[in-house]
C-alpha positions as CSV (number, residue, x, y, z in Angstrom):
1,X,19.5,19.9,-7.3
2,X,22.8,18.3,-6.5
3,X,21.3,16.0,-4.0
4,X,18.4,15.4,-5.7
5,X,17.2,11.4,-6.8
6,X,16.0,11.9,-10.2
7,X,13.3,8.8,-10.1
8,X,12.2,10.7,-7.4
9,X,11.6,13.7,-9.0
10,X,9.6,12.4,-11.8
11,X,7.0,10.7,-9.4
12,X,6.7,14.2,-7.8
13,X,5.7,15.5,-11.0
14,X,3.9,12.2,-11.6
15,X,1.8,12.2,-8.5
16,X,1.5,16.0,-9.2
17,X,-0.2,15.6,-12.4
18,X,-2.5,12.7,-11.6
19,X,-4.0,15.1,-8.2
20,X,-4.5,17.4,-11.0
21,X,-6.4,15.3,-13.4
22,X,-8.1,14.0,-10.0
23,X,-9.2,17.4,-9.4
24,X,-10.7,18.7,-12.8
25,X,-12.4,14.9,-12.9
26,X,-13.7,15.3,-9.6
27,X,-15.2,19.0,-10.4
28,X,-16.7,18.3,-13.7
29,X,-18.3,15.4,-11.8
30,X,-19.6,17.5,-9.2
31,X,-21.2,19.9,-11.9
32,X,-22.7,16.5,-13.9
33,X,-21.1,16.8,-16.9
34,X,-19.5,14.7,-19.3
35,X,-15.7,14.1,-17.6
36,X,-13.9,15.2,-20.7
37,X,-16.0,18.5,-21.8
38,X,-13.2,20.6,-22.0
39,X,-9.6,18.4,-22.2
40,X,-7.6,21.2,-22.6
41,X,-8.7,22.4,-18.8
42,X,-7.3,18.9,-17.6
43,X,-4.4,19.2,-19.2
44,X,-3.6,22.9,-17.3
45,X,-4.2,21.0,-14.1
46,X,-2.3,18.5,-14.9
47,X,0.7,21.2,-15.2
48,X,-0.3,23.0,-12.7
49,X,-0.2,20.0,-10.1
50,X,3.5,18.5,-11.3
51,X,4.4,21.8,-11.2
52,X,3.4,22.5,-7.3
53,X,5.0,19.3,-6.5
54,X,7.8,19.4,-7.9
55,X,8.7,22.3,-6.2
56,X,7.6,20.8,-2.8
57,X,9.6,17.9,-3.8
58,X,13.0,20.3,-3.8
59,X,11.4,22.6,-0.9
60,X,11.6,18.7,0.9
61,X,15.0,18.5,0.0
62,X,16.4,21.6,0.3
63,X,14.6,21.3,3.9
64,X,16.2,18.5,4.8
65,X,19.8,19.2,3.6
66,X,19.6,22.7,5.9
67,X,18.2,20.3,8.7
68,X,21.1,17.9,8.4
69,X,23.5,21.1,8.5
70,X,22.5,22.5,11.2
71,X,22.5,19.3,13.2
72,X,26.1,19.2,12.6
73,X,26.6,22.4,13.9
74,X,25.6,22.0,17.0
75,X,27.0,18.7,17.1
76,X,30.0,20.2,16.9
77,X,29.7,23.0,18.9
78,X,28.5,21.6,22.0
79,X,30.8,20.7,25.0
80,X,31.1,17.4,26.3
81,X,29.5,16.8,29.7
82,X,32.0,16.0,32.5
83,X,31.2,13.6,35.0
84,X,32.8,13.7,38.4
């Protein structure tokens, strides 16, 4: 994105990728077994989750830049109030 902060990016994909280590930890915890059985399933989570939010980070942005647009349309469209 034009807009877009690129440190910001990164900790989506950052954050992204720790939920998704979170989660496989959190499973294979639940099923009591080892944490680490099978890496290669953390490591698809991992992708998985930077890869869901960093696109919610540019859904937030794009979001935002259409919000900001169409504030200043009707900004400018509306009438000033008269007062008598």
């Amino acid at each position: 994105f034009v807009g877009a902060d690129l440190p910001a990016m990164v900790s989506y994909s950052v954050i992204g990728a720790t939920y998704g280590l979170a989660v496989q930890l959190y499973a294979n915890s639940l099923r009591r077994i080892p944490a680490l059985r099978r890496p290669w399933e953390h490591v698809i989570l991992m992708g998985v989750g930077a890869y869901t939010m960093d696109y919610i980070g540019k859904y937030t942005i794009k979001a935002q830049e259409q919000y900001d647009i169409n504030q200043q349309k009707i900004r400018t469209s509306m009438k000033p109030l008269r007062h008598n």
